[in-house]
C-alpha positions as CSV (number, residue, x, y, z in Angstrom):
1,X,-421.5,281.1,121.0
2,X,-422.2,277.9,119.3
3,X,-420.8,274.8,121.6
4,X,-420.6,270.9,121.1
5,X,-419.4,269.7,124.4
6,X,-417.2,266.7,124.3
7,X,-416.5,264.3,126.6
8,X,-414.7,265.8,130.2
9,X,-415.8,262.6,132.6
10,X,-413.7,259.7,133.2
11,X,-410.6,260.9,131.6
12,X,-407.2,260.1,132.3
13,X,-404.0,261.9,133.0
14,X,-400.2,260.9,133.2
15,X,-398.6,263.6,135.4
16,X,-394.6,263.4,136.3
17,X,-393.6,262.4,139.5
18,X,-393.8,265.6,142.0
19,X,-392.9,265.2,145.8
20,X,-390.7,267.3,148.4
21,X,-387.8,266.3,150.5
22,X,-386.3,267.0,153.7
23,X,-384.3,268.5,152.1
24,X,-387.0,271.5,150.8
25,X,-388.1,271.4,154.2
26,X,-384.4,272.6,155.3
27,X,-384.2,274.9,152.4
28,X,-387.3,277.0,153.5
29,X,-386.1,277.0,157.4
30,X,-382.7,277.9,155.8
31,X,-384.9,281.0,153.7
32,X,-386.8,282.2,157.0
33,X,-383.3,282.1,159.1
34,X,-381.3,284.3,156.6
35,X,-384.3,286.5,155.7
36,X,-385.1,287.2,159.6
37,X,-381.9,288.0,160.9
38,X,-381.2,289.2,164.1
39,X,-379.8,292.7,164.5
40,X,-376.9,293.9,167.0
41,X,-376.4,297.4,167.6
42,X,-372.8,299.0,167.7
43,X,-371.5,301.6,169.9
44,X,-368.0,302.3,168.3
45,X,-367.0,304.4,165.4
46,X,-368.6,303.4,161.8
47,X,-366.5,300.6,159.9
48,X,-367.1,298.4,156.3
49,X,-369.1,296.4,156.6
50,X,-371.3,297.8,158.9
51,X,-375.1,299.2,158.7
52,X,-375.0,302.9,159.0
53,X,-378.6,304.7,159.7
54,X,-378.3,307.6,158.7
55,X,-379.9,311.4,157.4
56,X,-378.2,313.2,154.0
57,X,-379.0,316.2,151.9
58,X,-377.1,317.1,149.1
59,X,-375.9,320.6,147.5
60,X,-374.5,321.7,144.9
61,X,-373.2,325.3,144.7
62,X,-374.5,325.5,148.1
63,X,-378.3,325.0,146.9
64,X,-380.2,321.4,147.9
65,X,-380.4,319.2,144.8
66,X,-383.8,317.1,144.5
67,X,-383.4,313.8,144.9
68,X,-380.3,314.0,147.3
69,X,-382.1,313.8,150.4
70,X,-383.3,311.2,152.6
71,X,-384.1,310.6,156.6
72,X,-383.0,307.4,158.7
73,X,-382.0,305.2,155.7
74,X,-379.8,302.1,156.4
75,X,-376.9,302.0,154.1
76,X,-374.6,299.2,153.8
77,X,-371.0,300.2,154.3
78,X,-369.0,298.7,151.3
79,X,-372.0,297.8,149.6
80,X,-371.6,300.2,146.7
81,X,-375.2,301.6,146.3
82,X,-374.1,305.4,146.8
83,X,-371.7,306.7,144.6
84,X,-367.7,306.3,144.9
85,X,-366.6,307.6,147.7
86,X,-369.2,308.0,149.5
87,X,-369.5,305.0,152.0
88,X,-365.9,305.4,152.3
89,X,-366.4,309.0,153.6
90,X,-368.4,307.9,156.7
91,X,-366.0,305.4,158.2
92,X,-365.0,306.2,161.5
93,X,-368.4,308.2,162.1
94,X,-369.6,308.4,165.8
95,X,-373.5,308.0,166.2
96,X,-374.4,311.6,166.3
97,X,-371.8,312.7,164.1
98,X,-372.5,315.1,161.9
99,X,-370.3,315.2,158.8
100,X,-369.8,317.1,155.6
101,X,-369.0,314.6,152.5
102,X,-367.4,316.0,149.6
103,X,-367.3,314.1,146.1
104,X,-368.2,314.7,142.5
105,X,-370.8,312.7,141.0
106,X,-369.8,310.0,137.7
107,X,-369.3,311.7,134.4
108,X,-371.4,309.7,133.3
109,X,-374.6,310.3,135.9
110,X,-378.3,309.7,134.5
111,X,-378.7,313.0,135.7
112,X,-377.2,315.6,133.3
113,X,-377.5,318.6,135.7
114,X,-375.1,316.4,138.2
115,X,-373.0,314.7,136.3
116,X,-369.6,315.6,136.9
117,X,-370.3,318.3,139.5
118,X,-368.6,318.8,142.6
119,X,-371.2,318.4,145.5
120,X,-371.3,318.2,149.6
121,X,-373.4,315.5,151.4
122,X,-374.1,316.9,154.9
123,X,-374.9,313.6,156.8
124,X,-375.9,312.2,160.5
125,X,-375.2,309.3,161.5
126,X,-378.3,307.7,164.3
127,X,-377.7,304.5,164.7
128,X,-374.6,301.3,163.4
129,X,-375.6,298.1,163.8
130,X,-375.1,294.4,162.3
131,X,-377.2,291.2,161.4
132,X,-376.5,288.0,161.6
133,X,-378.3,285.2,160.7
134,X,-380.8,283.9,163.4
135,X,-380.6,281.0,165.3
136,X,-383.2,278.3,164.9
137,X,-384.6,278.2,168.3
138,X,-388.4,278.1,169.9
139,X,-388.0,281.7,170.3
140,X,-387.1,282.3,166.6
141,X,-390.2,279.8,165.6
142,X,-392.7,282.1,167.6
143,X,-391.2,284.8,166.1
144,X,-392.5,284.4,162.8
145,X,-395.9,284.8,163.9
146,X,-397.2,281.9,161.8
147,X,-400.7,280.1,162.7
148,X,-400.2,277.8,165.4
149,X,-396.3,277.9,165.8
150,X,-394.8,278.3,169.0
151,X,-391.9,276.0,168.3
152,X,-389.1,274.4,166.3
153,X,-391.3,271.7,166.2
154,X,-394.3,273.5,165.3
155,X,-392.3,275.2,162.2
156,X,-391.4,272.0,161.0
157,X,-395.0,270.2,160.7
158,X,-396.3,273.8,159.5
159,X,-393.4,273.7,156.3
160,X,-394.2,270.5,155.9
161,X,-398.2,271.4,155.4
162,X,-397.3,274.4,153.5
163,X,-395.1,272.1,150.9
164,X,-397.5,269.4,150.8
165,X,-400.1,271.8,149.7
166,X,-397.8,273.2,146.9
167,X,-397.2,269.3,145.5
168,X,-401.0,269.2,145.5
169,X,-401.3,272.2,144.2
170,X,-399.1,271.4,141.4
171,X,-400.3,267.9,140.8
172,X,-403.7,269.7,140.2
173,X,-402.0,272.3,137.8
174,X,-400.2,269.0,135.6
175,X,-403.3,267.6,135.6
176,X,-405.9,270.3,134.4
177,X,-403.3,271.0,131.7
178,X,-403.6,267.5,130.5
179,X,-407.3,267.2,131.1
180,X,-408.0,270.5,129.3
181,X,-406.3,269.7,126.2
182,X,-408.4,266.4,126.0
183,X,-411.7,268.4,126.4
184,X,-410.5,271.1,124.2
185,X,-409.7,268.5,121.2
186,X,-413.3,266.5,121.7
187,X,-415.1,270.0,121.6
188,X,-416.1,272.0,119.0
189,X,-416.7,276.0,119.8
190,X,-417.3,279.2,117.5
191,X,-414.4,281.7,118.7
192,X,-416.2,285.3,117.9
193,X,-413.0,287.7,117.0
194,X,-414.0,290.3,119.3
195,X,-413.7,288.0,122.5
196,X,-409.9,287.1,121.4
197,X,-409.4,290.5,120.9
198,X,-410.6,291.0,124.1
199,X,-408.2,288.2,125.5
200,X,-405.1,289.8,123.5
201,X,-405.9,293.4,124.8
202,X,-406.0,291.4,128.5
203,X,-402.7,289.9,128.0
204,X,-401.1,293.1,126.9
205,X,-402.3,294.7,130.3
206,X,-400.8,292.1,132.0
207,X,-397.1,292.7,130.3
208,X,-397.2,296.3,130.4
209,X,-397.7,295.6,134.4
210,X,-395.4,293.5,134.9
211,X,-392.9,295.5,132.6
212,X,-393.9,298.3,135.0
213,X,-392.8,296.9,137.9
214,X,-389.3,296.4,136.3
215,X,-389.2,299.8,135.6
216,X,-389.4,299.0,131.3
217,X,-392.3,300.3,129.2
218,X,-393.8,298.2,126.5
219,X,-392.3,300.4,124.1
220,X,-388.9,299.7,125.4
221,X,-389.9,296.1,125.1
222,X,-390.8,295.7,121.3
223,X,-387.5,298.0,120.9
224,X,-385.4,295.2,122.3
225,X,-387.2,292.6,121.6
226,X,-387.4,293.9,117.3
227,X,-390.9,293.8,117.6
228,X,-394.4,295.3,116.7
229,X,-397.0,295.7,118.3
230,X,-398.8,293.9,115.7
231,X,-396.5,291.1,115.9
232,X,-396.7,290.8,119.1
233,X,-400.4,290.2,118.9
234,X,-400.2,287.6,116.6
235,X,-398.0,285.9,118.8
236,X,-400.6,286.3,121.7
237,X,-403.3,285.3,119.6
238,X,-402.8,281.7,120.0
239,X,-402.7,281.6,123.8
240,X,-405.9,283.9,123.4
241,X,-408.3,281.8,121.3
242,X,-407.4,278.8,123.7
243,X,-408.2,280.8,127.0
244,X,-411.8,281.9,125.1
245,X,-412.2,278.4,124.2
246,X,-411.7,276.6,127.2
247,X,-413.8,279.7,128.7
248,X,-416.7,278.7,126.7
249,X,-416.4,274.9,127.1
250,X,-416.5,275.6,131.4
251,X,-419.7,277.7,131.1
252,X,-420.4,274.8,129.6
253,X,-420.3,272.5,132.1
254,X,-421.5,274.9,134.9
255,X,-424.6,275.4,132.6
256,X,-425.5,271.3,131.9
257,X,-424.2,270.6,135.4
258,X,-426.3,273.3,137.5
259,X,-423.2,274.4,139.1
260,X,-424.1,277.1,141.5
261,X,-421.9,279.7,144.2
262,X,-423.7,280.6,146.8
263,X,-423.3,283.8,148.9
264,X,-421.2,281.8,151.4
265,X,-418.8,280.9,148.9
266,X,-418.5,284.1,147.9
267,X,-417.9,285.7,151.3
268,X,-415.1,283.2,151.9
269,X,-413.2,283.9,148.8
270,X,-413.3,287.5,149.5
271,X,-411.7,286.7,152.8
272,X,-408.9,284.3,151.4
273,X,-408.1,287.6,149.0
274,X,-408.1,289.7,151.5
275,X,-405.5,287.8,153.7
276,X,-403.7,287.2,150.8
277,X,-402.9,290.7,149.8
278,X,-403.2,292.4,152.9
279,X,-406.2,294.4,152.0
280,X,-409.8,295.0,154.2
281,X,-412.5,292.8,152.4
282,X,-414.7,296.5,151.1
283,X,-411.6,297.4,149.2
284,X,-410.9,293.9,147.5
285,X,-415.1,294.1,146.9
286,X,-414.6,297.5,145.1
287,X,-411.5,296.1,142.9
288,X,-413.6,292.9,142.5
289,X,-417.1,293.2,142.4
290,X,-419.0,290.3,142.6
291,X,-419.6,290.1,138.8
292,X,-416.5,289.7,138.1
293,X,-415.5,287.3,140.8
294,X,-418.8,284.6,140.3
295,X,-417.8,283.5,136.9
296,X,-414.0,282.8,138.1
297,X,-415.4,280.8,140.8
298,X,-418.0,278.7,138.8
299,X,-415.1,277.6,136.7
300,X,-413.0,276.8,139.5
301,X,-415.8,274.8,140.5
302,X,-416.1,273.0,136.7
303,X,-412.5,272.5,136.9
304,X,-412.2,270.9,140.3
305,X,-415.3,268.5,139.0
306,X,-413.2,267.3,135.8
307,X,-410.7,266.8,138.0
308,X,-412.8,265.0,140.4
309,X,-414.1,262.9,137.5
310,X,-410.5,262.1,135.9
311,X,-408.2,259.0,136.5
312,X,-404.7,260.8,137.8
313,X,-401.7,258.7,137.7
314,X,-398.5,259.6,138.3
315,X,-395.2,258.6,137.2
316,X,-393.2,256.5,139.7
317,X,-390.3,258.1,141.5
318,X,-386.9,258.3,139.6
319,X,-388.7,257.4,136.5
């Protein structure tokens, strides 16, 4: 790929004002409070508004329907995720209850062999019990099991870290943006059509994942969205041929700058993915091998030296 390498030293970069507050540091103890809540068990009959734990099955005609069955699954009473009637059924359960509940599923049910039909849930109740929201407290602080935090205290300078390092984080983002696009203009590069193909066919991976996880296939996407899959690639295409681009202008800079991983480096990014997504170093090494991860990390390295190089100035507060 033919490459005139423009000018990525000494640049300059406006970036908007980015900072955080006490009051982000009270949202996010506000965040760990609600989402750690602290349970209390209950010892008298089932009411709304409770958490029931309990075991199902359902039948129909006397014969156990899949899907209707499930063991030690906390249900919130009132909270409408079973179907009418249900939840209401199970009030004034005693733990250890058994009890037959007797309903007919929605006319309208996603599953044609039970909608409308007359069925029997036969349910045991374990365990009631409530949560309320937890008190901050040195307790609560150790609780969380973060690095170094044993205390209210220690939470507080450990949030503060944490959101510190997201301002730089995204004072680094604003400004590579910036920076890129001036490289990107002063350069001139050959974009081969297979290697934005390549990028396309990357980005539609990505969607299709993401769509996955939503529970929507692509198909069901270019239905509602009214478009092609054609279409849809030209409208990736642009994004793509920048990303190949600015791909080619970092190796680059690694090659005229020397710019070199070494084995150590490597080691420790395996470990900072591994932490990350909870998974042993040999299997993040098998779903990244290292020929994959080097060239990612030599143009982390590129970027962090224009970076390095650039003037960053940011806008005053308020402004």
């Amino acid at each position: 790929m033919d490459i005139v390498l423009g000018n990525y030293k000494g640049l300059k970069a406006n970036i908007p004002y980015i900072a955080y507050t006490e009051e982000d540091v009270n949202s996010q103890i506000a965040t760990l409070l609600s989402g750690n809540p602290v349970r209390e068990q209950k010892t008298g009959p089932l009411a709304m508004g409770d958490t029931a734990v309990i075991d199902y099955e359902g039948f129909k005609d006397g014969v156990a329907f899949e899907g209707g069955k499930a063991e030690k699954y906390p249900l919130g009473i009132g909270s409408g995720s079973f179907i009418l009637g249900f939840e209401e059924q199970l009030v004034g359960m005693e733990i250890g209850e058994d009890r037959d509940i007797n309903l007919s599923f929605p006319e309208q049910y996603h599953a044609p062999e039970l909608a409308g039909k007359a069925v029997v849930f036969k349910v045991k109740l374990h365990e009631i019990y409530n949560e309320k929201e937890a008190e901050l407290n040195d307790e609560f602080a150790a609780s969380l099991n973060f690095p170094e935090v044993q205390s209210v205290e220690d939470l507080k300078k450990y949030i503060n870290e944490y959101l510190e390092y997201q301002v730089e984080a995204r004072k680094a983002d604003a400004a590579r943006e910036k920076l890129y696009d001036q490289i990107l203009e002063s350069s001139s590069c050959l974009v081969s059509p297979q290697a934005v193909e390549t990028a396309v066919n990357m980005q539609l991976q990505q969607m299709a994942a993401s769509f996955a996880q939503q529970g929507v296939a692509m198909e069901q996407y270019l239905q509602m969205t009214g478009k092609t899959m054609d279409s849809l690639k030209d409208e990736l295409k642009p994004v793509a041929q920048k990303q190949v681009k600015l791909e080619a202008v970092l190796d680059e800079i690694i090659r005229v700058e020397n710019i070199t991983v070494s084995d150590e480096e490597m080691d420790e990014q395996y470990e900072l993915i591994s932490q990350k997504y909870g998974q042993p170093v040999d299997v993040v090494k098998q779903v990244l091998p290292k020929a994959q991860l080097k060239p990612d990390l030599l143009r982390m390295k590129a970027s962090q030296l224009i970076i390095d190089a650039a003037e960053i100035i940011m806008e005053e507060s308020g402004k």
